[in-house]
Structures are given as structure tokens and as C-alpha cells.
N, C-alpha and C positions, 0 to 999 in steps of 0.2 A: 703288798699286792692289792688287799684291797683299798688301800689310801688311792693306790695309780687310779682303780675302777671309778672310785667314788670322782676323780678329779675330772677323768673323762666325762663321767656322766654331768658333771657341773656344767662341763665344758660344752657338750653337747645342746641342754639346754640354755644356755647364753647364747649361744649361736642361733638356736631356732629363734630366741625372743629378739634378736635382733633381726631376724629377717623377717618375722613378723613385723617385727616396726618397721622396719624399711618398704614392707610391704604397705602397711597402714599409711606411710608418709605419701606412698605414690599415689594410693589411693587418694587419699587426702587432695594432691597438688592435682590430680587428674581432673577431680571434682570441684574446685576453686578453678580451673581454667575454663571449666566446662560452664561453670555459673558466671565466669566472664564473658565466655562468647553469648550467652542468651541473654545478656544485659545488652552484648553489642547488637546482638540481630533483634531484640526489642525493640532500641533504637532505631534503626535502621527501619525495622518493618513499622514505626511509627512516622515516621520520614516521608515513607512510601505513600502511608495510608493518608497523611494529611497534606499529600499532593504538593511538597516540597521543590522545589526546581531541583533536574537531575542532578548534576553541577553538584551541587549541595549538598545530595544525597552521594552519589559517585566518591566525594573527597572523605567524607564521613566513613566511606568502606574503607577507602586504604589507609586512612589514619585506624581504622581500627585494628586492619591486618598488620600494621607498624606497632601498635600496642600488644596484641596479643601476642604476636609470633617477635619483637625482637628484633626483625631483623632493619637493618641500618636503610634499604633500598626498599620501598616499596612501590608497584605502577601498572596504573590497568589500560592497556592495550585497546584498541576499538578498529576494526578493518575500516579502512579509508570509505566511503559512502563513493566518492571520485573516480575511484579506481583500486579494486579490490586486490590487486596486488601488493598492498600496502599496509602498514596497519599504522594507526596515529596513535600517542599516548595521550590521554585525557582527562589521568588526574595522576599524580605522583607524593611519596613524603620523603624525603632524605635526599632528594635530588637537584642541586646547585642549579642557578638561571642559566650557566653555560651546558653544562652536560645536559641539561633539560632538553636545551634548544638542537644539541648535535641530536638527541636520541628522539625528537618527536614526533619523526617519521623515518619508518627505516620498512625494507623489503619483510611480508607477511612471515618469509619460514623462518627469519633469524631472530636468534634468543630464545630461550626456555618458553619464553609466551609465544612463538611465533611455532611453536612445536605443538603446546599444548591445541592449539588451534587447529594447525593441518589435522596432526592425532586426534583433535578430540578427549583429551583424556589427562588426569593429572602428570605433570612433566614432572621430575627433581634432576639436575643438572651439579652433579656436582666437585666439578674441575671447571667450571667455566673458563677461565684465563685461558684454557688450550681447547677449548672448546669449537671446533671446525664450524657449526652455526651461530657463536657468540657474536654479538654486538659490538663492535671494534671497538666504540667509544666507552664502553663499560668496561672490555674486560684490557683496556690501558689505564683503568681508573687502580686494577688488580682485585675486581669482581672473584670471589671465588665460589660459591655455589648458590642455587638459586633455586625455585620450586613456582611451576605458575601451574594454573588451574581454567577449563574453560570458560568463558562465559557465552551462554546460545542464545538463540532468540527463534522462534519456533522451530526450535530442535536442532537448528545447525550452529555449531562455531561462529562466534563471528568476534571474538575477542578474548582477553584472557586476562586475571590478575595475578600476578607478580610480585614473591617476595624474592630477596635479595640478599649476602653478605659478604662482606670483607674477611669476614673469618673463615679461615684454610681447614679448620676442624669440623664445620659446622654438618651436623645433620639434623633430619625431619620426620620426629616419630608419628607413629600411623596418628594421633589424637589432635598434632600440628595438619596433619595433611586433611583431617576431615575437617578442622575449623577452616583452611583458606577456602574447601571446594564449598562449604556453606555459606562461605563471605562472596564468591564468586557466583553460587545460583540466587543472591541477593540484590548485586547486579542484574543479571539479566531480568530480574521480577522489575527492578527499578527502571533500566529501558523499557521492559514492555509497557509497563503502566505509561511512564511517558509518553510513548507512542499511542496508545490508547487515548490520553488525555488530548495531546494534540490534533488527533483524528477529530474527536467529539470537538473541540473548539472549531475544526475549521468546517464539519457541516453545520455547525449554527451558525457560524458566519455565512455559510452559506446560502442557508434557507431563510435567515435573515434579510439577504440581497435579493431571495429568489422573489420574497415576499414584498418585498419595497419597490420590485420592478416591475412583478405582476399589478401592484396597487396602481402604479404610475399608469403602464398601460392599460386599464381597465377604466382610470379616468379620462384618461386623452379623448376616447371617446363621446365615454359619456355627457362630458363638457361641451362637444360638439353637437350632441343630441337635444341635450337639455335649451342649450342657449337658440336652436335653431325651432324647437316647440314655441318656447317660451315669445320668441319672434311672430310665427304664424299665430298663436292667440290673441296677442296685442293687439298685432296688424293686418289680420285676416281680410277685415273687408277692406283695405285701403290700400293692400298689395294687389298687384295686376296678378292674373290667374295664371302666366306664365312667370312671376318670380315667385307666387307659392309653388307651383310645381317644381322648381327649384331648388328650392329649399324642403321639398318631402325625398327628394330624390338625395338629396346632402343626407338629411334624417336616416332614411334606409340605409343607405349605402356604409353610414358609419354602425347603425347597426347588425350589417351584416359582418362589418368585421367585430363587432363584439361579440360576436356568436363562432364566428372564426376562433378568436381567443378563449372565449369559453371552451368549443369544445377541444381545444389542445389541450387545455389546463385538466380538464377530464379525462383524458388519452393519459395525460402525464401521472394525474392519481390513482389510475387503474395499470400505469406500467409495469411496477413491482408484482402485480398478481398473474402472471403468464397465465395464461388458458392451456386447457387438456390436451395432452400430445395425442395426436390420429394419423393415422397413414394420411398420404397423398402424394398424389404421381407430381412430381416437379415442373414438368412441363405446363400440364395443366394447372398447377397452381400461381405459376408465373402470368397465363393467358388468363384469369378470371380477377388477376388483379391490375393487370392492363387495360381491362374491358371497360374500363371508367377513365378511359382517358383515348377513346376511340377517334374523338374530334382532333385529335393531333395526328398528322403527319409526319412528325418528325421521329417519332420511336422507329430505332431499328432493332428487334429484336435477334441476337446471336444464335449461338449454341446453348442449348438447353439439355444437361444430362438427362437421360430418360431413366430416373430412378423412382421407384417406391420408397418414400420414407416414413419413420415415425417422426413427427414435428409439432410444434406449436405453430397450426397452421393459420390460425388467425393473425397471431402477433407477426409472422412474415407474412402476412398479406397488407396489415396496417405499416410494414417498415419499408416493404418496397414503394408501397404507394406512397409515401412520405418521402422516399428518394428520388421516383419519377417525379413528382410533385416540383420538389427543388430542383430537380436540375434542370426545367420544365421553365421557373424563375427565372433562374440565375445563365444560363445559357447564349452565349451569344448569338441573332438575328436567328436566320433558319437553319440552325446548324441540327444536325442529328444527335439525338440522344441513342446513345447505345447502352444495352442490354443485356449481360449473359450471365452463364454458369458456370462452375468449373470444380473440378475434386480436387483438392490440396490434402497427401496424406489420408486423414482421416477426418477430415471437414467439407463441407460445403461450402461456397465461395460463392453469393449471389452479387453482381455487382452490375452499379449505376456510373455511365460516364460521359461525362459532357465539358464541350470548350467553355472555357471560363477566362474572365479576368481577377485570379487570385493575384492579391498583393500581401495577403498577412504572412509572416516569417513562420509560423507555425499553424498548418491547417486544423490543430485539436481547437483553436479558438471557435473556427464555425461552430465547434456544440455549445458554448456558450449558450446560456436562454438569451433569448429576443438578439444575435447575432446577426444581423439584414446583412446579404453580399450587397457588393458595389455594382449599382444597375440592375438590382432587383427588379423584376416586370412584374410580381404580384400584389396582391395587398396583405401579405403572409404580414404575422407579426415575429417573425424570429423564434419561432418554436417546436418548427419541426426537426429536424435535425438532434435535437435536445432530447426531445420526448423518443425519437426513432432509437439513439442511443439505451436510454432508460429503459424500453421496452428490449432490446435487443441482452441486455444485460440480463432483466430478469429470466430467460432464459437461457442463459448458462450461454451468449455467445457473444459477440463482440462487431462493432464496425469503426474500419479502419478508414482516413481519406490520405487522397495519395494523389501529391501534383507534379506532372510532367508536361516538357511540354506545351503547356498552356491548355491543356487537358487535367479535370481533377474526375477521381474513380474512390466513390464511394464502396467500397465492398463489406459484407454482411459477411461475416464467418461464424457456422454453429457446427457439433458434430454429427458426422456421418452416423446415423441406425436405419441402415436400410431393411426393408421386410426380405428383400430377395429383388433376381432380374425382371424387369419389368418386362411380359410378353404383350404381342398385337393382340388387342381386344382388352385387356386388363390396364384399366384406368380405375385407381382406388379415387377417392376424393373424401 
């Protein structure tokens, strides 16, 4: 009897000591996989940081989620940019030139990845072969279960990565499923920063250009100034008094437009700092910015809501008068410039419209700096429109042009904070 006791008790501890180690051993392999993924996302976040092209960075992920997880399929999804009903695959490991090419656009909800995306959330799929959202071309390959994870880009879905297997047994314990959603928010760091990088590239191209073209026209003038002094000194007494007054009259006149250009360029560096929002009655703010354009005839002014707003009422007084301005140019003979207002929603809609001969395929080009319509009547140098935009943004609104017709309609849209109804006698300004 007590031999039986004593053998149980043996027996008892053997058993514990082995589940001790079986425990130690998980431990163990939890911790060696755990010290793999941080080798991987090392990687990767070293990738990231030393501004790798995406491409490069992207294959790096799913080779690594092929490493760590095993499984024989791995592919990261990206929604179509073209049309968002779709989603394109972008980088893949285990996946043949043929089956690549069947699966590397297919409808956004199908597949484990096209779920994890609509959901939001980590998928695991695991009967794919009968799977009613399966990828036809995968699960004829005999795909059998699969686990995708999202990838966002300020906060929403917009693609997904994707591992995969042939094996009918397979499952995905919780420490598999936090390593792919970590390989996954690695991606999305890796689009953002791309997108990031690309932005910052394309405004120094920009302001590169902005700045080679402001140089260009700031000389054109001055070229004409200098060469036309430098004539009158020479030749002062030998020129007849009417071809020197010719030649001061040339003088002036190109200096007026270097002062034209100047002060654009000054309108354009003071754009980003919008002025102090103050009431003012709409109506009356539309007629004091007209009042500088009295010698014309041709303004028909509309409807004008009669509201009290809070607004940035300097910067809408410099962007209409930048819009009469141009359409004032570019206008065909004596035709009418129209005038009005309108409530869309929760906006204000201030618009300018005049007959034109547009011929460009896309009227965003007029904001273009130094942009001249065809038949220009002023001595603008192409910079209104430019700077109107730029002012118009830094207050949180927007101007749209719009051609019909053989009519283009500048409209200024910002949002409605009216103080209340405007009564007779009560004009804020």
C-alpha cells in the first residue's frame, strides 16, 4: 500500500516536471519568435527611416511575414487609387507569375484581405476552399486557410496583408496574429512616410519653379528699364525731345508693371497668414469691394444674401477684387461681368462670371503662377488667380472655376457663421 502511495507520488511529480518544461519550452519558443519579429520590425523601421523606396520596403514585409509565420502564400493588398472598388496586390512571396497575374486585381470584399478591410479588423479564414468570399483563383490552387490584418492610412482601411496555407490543419495562435497586425501597422508607417516624402519633393519642385519664374519675370523688365536709361544718358542731347519722352514713357510703364509684380508677390507671402475674422453684412462687403472698379460699366451685380457674418473680411475683399480684376482681362469686348451670392448647405458661394475664350482641357491650370488667358487686355503678369487661391485656402475655403458654355464662373466657397438675421438699420462692417 504504501509502495502504490509512494509510486503515485513519483508519478505526480514527473508530471508536474514535465509540464513545467513544456511550459518553459513555450515560453522559450514565444520568446525566440518574439526576438524574431523585433529583428524584423528593426528592419523594417530602419528601411523606413533611411527613406528606402516603398517597393523595397513593402517586399521586405511580406518576405518577412513568409519567414516568421510559415505560411507558403504571403500578399499585401492596396485599394485601387482608380477606382476604389478594387483592390491591387503589390507585393507577394510564394506566388507563381501565372496566379500572380490572375489574382492582381480582383473586387475589394473578396478574400480574407478584402474582409479584413471592409471589417477593419484582423480576419482568420479558415476553410477557404468553401469559402463564399474566396478568391476563385486561390481557392482552385486548394488554398485552405488564411489570416489577413488591415493596413490604414489616416485611420481608414485601405488595404491589407495576407498570409496563407495549403495546409487543411493550420491554425493562428493569438502571438502569430499580433506579429502579422505589427507587420501590417508597418506598412501603413511605410505608405505614410512615402506619401510624406513625395509631398515634400513635389513642393520643392515647386517653389523651385515658383522661384525661376518669379526671377525670369522680374527680369524681363528690368532689362527693358535698364537698357532704355542707359539709352537716354548716352543720348540725351542728340535724341529729339519727343523720342526721349518716349523712351521715359517705355521706362515708366515697365515699371509700373514691376511694381504690379511686386505687389502680387507680397499679396502671395502674406496669403498663408489670413487676417482676424469680424462680422460684416455681405452685401455691403461685396459694394466696398466694387467701389474700386466704378469706372466700369460692365459689372452687373446679382443677388446678394443679406447676411451678417463672421469672416476674414479683408482676405474676401482682396479675392473678389482679384476675381473682378480678371474677368475684367480676360472678358470678351463689352460683355457683362456678373456678380453674385448664394447659400450652398452650410457655405457661402461668392461668385465671378464672365464670357471667355477657354481653350485649356482643364481650367485648374488658370491657377498656375504667371498663367496669361488667351486675349489678355491687361498688363497682369499671371498672378492673380494664384495668389486669390493661396489667400482663399488660408482661410479654411476654397475657389472652384467652372466652364460652360463659353461662360467660366469663378466661385469662392468658405463656411457659413452667421451672427443672426440681418434687420433694416443694422449694417455690422
Amino acid at each position: 500500500m504504501a509502495k502504490d502511495l509512494g509510486q503515485e507520488a513519483s508519478e505526480s511529480r514527473l508530471r508536474e516536471t514535465l509540464e513545467q518544461k513544456r511550459e518553459i519550452n513555450e515560453l522559450l519558443g514565444s520568446l525566440v519568435e518574439r526576438q524574431q519579429l523585433l529583428q524584423k520590425l528593426s528592419k523594417i523601421q530602419a528601411s523606413i527611416s533611411h527613406r528606402k523606396p516603398l517597393q523595397e520596403v513593402l517586399d521586405a514585409i511580406t518576405l518577412g511575414a513568409s519567414e516568421l509565420l510559415g505560411d507558403e502564400v504571403v500578399g499585401l493588398r492596396l485599394e485601387d487609387p482608380k477606382d476604389s472598388r478594387y483592390a491591387l496586390v503589390v507585393s507577394t512571396q510564394g506566388v507563381s507569375g501565372e496566379l500572380a497575374g490572375n489574382i492582381r486585381r480582383a473586387p475589394i470584399e473578396e478574400g480574407a484581405g478584402g474582409r479584413a478591410m471592409l471589417e477593419d479588423r484582423l480576419v482568420v479564414v479558415t476553410d477557404y476552399s468553401h469559402s463564399e468570399r474566396g478568391i476563385h483563383a486561390l481557392k482552385e490552387q486548394g488554398l485552405e486557410a488564411a489570416m489577413a490584418a488591415p493596413v490604414r492610412e489616416n485611420g481608414r482601411a485601405i488595404g491589407s496583408l495576407v498570409v496563407a496555407t495549403y495546409r487543411a490543419d493550420r491554425t493562428y495562435k493569438e502571438s502569430e496574429k499580433e506579429a502579422l497586425l505589427a507587420l501590417a501597422e508597418h506598412c501603413s508607417l511605410a505608405i505614410a512616410d512615402a506619401k510624406v516624402v513625395e509631398a515634400m519633393r513635389d513642393a520643392e519642385h515647386a517653389r523651385e519653379m515658383f522661384l525661376a519664374l518669379v526671377a525670369h519675370e522680374l527680369k524681363t523688365p528690368l532689362v527693358v528699364i535698364m537698357g532704355t536709361l542707359h539709352l537716354l544718358m548716352k543720348q540725351h542731347d542728340k535724341l529729339p525731345s519727343e523720342s526721349r519722352a518716349d523712351l521715359l514713357a517705355t521706362a515708366t510703364g515697365r515699371c509700373e508693371e514691376l511694381q504690379k509684380l511686386i505687389d502680387r508677390l507680397l499679396q502671395g507671402a502674406r496669403a498663408e497668414v489670413s487676417d482676424i475674422e469680424t462680422y460684416a453684412y455681405l452685401p455691403e462687403l461685396v459694394a466696398d469691394t466694387l467701389r474700386g472698379f466704378d469706372h466700369s460699366s460692365r459689372l452687373d451685380v446679382g443677388h446678394i444674401p443679406e447676411l451678417n457674418l463672421m469672416v476674414h473680411a479683408t482676405a474676401i475683399h482682396r479675392i473678389l477684387g482679384m476675381l473682378v480684376e480678371n474677368a475684367l482681362a480676360h472678358s470678351q469686348g463689352s460683355s457683362s461681368i456678373r456678380i453674385g451670392a448664394e447659400l450652398d448647405r452650410q457655405e457661402v458661394v461668392l461668385w465671378v462670371e464672365n464670357e471667355a475664350n477657354i481653350s485649356l482641357a482643364d481650367p485648374e491650370e488658370l491657377f498656375e503662377p504667371f498663367r496669361r488667358g488667351v486675349g489678355a487686355t491687361s498688363t497682369g503678369v499671371g498672378l492673380g488667380l494664384y495668389i486669390a487661391r493661396r489667400i482663399a485656402k488660408a482661410m479654411s475655403g476654397e475657389i472652384i472655376a467652372d466652364v460652360q458654355d463659353g461662360k467660366i464662373r469663378f466661385s469662392l466657397r468658405f463656411s457659413l457663421q452667421e451672427r443672426g438675421p440681418a434687420s433694416f438699420g443694422s449694417r455690422l462692417t
